[in-house]
DRENKOL-152629 format. One record per residue: residue number from 1; x, y, z of N, C-alpha, C in turn; residue in one letter. Coordinates in steps of 0.02 Angstrom, whole numbers. Example, Ala and Ser with C-alpha at 12.3 -4.5 7.8 and 13.67 -1.06 7.14 Angstrom:
BEGIN
1 660 -284 390 615 -225 390 660 -165 390 A $
2 642 -112 354 684 -53 357 645 2 394 S $
This chain:
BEGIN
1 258 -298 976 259 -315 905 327 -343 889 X $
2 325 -407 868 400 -417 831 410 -422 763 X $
3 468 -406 745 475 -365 696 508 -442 644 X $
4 490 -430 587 525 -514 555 580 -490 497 X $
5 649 -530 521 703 -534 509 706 -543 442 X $
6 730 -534 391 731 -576 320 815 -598 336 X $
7 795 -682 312 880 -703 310 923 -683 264 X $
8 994 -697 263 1033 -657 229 1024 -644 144 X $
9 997 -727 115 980 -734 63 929 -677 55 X $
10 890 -649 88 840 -576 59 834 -539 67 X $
11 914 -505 94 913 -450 95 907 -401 49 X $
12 906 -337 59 882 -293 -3 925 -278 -45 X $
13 981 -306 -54 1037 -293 -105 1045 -357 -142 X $
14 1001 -423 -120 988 -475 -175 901 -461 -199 X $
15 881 -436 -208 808 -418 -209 807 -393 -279 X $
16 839 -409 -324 828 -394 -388 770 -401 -440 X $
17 729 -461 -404 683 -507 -450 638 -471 -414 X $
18 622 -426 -369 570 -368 -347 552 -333 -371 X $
19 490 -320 -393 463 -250 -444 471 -169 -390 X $
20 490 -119 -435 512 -70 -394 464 -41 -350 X $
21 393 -76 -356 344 -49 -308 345 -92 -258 X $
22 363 -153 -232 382 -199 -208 440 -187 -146 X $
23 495 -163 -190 563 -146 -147 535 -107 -111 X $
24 503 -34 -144 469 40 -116 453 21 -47 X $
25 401 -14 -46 346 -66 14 391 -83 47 X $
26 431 -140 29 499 -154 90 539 -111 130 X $
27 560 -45 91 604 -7 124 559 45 173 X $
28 488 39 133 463 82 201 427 61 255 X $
29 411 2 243 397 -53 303 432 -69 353 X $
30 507 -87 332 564 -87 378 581 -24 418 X $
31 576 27 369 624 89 411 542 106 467 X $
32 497 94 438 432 93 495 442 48 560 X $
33 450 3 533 461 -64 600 531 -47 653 X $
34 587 -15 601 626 17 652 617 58 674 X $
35 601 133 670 553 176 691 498 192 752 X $
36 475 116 747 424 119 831 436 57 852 X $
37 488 15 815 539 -31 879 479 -78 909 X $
38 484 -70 975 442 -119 1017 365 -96 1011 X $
39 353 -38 1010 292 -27 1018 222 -33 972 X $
40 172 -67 1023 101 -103 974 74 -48 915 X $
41 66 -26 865 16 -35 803 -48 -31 836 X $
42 -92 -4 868 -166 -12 899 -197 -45 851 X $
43 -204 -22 769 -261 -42 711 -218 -109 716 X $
44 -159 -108 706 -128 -187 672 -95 -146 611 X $
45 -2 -176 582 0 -141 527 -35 -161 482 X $
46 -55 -198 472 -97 -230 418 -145 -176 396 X $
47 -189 -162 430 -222 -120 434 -230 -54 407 X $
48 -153 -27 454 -107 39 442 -95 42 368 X $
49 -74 -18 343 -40 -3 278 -83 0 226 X $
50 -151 -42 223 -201 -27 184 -197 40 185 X $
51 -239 75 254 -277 126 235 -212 172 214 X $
52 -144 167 229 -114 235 225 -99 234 145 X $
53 -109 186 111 -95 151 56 -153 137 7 X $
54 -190 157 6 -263 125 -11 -283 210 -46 X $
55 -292 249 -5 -327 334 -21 -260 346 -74 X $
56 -213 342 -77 -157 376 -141 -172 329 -196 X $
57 -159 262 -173 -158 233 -238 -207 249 -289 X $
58 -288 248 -248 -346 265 -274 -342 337 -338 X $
59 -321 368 -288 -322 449 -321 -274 478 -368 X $
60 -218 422 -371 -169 425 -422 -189 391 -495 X $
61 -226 321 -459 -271 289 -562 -324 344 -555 X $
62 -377 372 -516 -413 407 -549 -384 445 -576 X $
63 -328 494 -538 -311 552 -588 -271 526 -652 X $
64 -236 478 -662 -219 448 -718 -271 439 -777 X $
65 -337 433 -762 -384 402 -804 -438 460 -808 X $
66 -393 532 -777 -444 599 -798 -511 591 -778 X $
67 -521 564 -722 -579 547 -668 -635 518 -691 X $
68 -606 458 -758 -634 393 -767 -645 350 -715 X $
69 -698 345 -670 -713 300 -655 -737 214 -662 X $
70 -746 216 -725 -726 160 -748 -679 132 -759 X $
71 -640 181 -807 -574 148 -849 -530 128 -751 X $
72 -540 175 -721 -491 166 -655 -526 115 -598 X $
73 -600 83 -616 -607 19 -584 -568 -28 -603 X $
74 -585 -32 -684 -559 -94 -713 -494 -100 -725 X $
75 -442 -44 -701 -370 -41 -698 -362 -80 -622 X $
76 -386 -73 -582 -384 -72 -502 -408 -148 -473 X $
77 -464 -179 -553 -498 -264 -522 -525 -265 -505 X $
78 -573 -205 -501 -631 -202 -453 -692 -174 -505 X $
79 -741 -170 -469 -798 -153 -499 -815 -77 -454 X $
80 -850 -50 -500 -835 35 -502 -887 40 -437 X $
81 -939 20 -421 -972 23 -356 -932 12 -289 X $
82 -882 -15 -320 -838 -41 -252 -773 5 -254 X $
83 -770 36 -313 -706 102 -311 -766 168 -275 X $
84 -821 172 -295 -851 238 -288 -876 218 -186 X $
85 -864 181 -180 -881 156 -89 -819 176 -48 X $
86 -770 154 -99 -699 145 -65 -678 239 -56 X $
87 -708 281 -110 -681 346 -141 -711 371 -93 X $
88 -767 348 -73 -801 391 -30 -767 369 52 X $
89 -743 311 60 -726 311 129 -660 355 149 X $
90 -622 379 87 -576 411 90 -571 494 54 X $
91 -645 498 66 -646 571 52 -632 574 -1 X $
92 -624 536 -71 -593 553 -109 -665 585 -171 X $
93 -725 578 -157 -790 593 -210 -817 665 -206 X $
């Protein structure tokens, strides 16, 4: 796996115009990529970062929305058949 450089212009101390969920993602992406260095990702991070990323986010608008399933589709862009599929692939129903 190689790991991609940001040039000097982006590093994380010019990264101002980043929303703080944004930076969050950067700093733990990187300290991840340094972390296991050379070695392959089996899923792909792509992958990795959905799912490890995907079950919290979910369970944080539901519990925000007092286990509105609606109000927490239509916060999320999705349609609530496709939150209650997703809830269920992550144990979350």
């Amino acid at each position: 796996m190689n790991a991609v450089r940001l040039p000097a212009s982006e590093s994380p101390k010019e990264t101002s115009s980043q929303s703080a969920l944004s930076e969050c993602v950067s700093r733990t992406v990187r300290r991840y990529l340094a972390d296991i260095g050379d070695t392959e990702c089996d899923e792909g991070l792509h992958a990795l970062v959905i799912r490890e990323v995907e079950g919290p986010l979910l369970r944080e608008v539901l519990a925000w929305h007092d286990g509105n399933q609606s109000r927490a589709a239509a916060v999320l862009g999705i349609n609530r058949a496709t939150l209650r599929k997703k809830l269920a692939a992550h144990g979350l129903l």
